[in-house]
NUTOR-507247 format. One line per field, with one value per residue (C-alpha): residue in one letter; x, y, z. Coordinates in steps of 0.001 Angstrom, whole numbers, padded with zeros to 6 digits. Layout:
<sites>
residuo: (A  ...)
xx: (X  ...)
yy: (Y  ...)
zz: (Z  ...)
</sites>
This chain:
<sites>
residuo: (X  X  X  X  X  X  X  X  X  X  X  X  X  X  X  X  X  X  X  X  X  X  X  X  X  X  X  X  X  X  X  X  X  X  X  X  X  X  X  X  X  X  X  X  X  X  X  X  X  X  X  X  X  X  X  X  X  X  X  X  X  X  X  X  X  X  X  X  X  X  X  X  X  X  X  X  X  X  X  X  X  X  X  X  X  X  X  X  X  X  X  X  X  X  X  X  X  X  X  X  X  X  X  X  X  X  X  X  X  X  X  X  X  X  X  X  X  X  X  X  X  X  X  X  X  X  X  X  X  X  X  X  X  X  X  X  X  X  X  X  X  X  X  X  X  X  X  X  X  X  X  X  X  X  X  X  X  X  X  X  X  X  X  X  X  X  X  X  X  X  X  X  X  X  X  X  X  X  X  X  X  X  X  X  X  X  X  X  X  X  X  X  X  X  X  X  X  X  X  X  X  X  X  X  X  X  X  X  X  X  X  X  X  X  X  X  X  X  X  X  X  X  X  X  X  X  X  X  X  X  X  X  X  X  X  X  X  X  X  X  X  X  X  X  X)
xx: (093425  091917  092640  096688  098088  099913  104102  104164  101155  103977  106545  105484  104558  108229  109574  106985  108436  112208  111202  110583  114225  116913  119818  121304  121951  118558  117963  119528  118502  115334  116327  117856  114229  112982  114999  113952  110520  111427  109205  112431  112750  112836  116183  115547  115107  118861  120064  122928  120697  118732  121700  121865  125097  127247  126434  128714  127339  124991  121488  118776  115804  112581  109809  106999  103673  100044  096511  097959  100639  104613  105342  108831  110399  114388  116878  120902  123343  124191  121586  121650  121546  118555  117106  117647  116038  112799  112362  112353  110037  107721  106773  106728  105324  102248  102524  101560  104238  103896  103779  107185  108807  107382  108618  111177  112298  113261  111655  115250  116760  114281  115088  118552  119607  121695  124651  124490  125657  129231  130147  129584  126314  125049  125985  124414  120841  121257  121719  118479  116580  117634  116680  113611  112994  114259  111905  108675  109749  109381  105777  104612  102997  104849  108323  106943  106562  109872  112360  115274  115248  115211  117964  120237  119642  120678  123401  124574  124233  127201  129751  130316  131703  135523  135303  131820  131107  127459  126911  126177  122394  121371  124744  121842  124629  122357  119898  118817  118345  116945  116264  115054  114376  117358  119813  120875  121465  122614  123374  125522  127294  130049  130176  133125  134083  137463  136979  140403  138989  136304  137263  137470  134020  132368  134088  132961  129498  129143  130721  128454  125390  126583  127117  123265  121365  119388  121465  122257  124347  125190  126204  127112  127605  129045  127653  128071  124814  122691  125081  125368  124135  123837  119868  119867  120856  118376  117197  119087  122630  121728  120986  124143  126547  123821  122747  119139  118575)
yy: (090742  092050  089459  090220  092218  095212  095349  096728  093758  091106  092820  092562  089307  088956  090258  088688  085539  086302  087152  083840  082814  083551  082429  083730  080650  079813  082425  081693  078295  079602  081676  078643  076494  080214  080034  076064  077537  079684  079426  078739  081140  079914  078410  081041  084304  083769  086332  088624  091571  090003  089805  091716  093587  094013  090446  087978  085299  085341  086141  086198  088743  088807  090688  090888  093541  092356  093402  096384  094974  093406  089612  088537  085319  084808  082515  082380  079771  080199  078948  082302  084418  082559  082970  086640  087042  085132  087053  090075  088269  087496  090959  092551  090065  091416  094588  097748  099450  102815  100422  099060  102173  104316  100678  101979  098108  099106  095453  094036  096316  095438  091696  092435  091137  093583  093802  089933  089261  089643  093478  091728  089849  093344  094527  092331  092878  096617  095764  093773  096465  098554  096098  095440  099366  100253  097316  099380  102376  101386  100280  103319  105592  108916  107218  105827  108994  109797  106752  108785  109688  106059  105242  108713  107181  104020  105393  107299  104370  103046  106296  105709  108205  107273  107031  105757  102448  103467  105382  109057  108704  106959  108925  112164  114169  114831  117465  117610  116082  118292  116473  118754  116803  114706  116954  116569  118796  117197  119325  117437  117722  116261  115171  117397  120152  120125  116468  115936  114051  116213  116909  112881  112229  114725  113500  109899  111504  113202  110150  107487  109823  110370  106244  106819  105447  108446  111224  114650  117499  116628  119068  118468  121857  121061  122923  123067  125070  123680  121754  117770  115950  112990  113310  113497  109525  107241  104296  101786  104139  104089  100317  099838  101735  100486  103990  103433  104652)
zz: (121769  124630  126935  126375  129683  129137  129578  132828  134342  132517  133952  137461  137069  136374  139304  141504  140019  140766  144393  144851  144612  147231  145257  141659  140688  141089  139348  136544  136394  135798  132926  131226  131622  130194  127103  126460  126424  123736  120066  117773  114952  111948  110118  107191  109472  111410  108628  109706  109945  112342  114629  117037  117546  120822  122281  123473  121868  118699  119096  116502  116461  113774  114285  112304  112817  112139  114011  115694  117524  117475  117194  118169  117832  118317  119191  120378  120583  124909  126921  129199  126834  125064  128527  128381  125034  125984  129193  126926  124444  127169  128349  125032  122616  121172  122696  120795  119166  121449  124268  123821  123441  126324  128045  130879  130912  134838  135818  134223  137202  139848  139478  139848  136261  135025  138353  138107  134575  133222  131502  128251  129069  130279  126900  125139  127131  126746  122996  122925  124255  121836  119283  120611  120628  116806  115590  117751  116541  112901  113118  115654  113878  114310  113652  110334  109134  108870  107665  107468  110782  111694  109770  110980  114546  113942  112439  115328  117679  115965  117350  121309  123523  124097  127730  128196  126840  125767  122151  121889  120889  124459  126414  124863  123393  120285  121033  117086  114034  111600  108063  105269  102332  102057  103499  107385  110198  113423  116646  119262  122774  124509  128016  128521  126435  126986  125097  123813  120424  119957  116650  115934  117666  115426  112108  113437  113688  109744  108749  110065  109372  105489  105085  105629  102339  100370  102751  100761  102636  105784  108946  112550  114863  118238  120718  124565  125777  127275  129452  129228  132392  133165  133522  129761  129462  128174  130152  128334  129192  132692  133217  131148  133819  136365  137652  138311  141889)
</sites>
């Protein structure tokens, strides 16, 4: 296992790659031969939870977790897209769990992939990054610890902010999520508190989070100290409204 380079050697061998072309079409050509390349997942494992949500087209993602580190294998029915996913694949396929989630994925930025695809193709990459983060998460050791917590958060990636096309977890407008026992305390922002559905974004927030299998009590305060900035996003919000610098 030793001889396997680490995400961000992969990732710059990534880039160094894209230099090489001039041309986005190019460029994209070479994503399609990427995809061909891809391992096909198996028939069995294109199960609806292993679809990943928020792409244009359908996209399969399995993981599995053996000698320390994260196997991936996936597949989708566009050929861009599949090239996409195995680009992904590529740089974080055996990685080590805390590895892939410290990941700042900012090589997808520095080869100019995310301005060059459609809104919804963007989506869709931002949404396999997230995948490819939740399925990390599970096997690192600290998030293991604490399944609930795993499942509130992917519960609250399902409420977006009404004028930002990004959900509330990665916009950072929770600043807690206290579990005790069973029971759930979540303290939240806005990105404006004159928010004219704030009321609506909260009740979408204690309902999503009490759809959440074994939740007890559950409470959401809105508060509006500290401030919301922008600084707060999560790299996935940012490449999604493209405002790396």
């Amino acid at each position: 296992m030793s001889d396997i380079k680490r995400p961000e050697e992969l990732a710059e061998d990534v880039v160094e790659e894209f230099s090489v072309f001039d041309e986005w079409l190019d460029k994209y050509e070479y994503l399609i031969e990427l995809g061909k390349s891809l391992p096909i997942i198996d028939e069995k494992e294109k199960t609806d939870d292993r679809l990943i949500s928020g792409c244009q087209s359908r996209v399969w993602l399995a993981c599995e977790y053996r000698d320390g580190r994260v196997w991936f294998t996936a597949d989708s029915d566009a050929i861009i897209t599949k090239g996409i996913i195995s680009l992904l694949i590529r740089v974080y396929n055996g990685q080590k769990p805390e590895d892939i989630v410290n990941s700042d994925f900012s090589f997808i930025e520095k080869i100019g992939l995310r301005e060059n695809l459609s809104p919804t193709r963007a989506n869709g990459l931002v949404s396999m990054i997230a995948r490819i983060k939740e399925y990390a998460a599970s096997y690192d050791k600290p998030a293991a610890k604490a399944p609930l917590k795993e499942d509130v958060v992917h519960a609250l990636k399902t409420v977006f902010d009404p004028e930002i096309p990004v959900d509330i977890y990665e916009l950072g407008l929770i600043y807690e999520i206290n579990i005790n026992g069973s029971d759930i305390a979540i303290k939240m922002t806005l990105t404006a508190p004159n928010c004219p559905i704030a009321d609506d974004v909260v009740a979408q927030v204690y309902e999503a989070v009490r759809s959440v299998p074994n939740a007890g009590n559950v409470k959401v305060d809105l508060v509006f100290e500290p401030e919301w900035t922008p600084s707060l996003m999560s790299d996935e919000a940012k490449l999604a409204l493209n405002m790396f610098d």
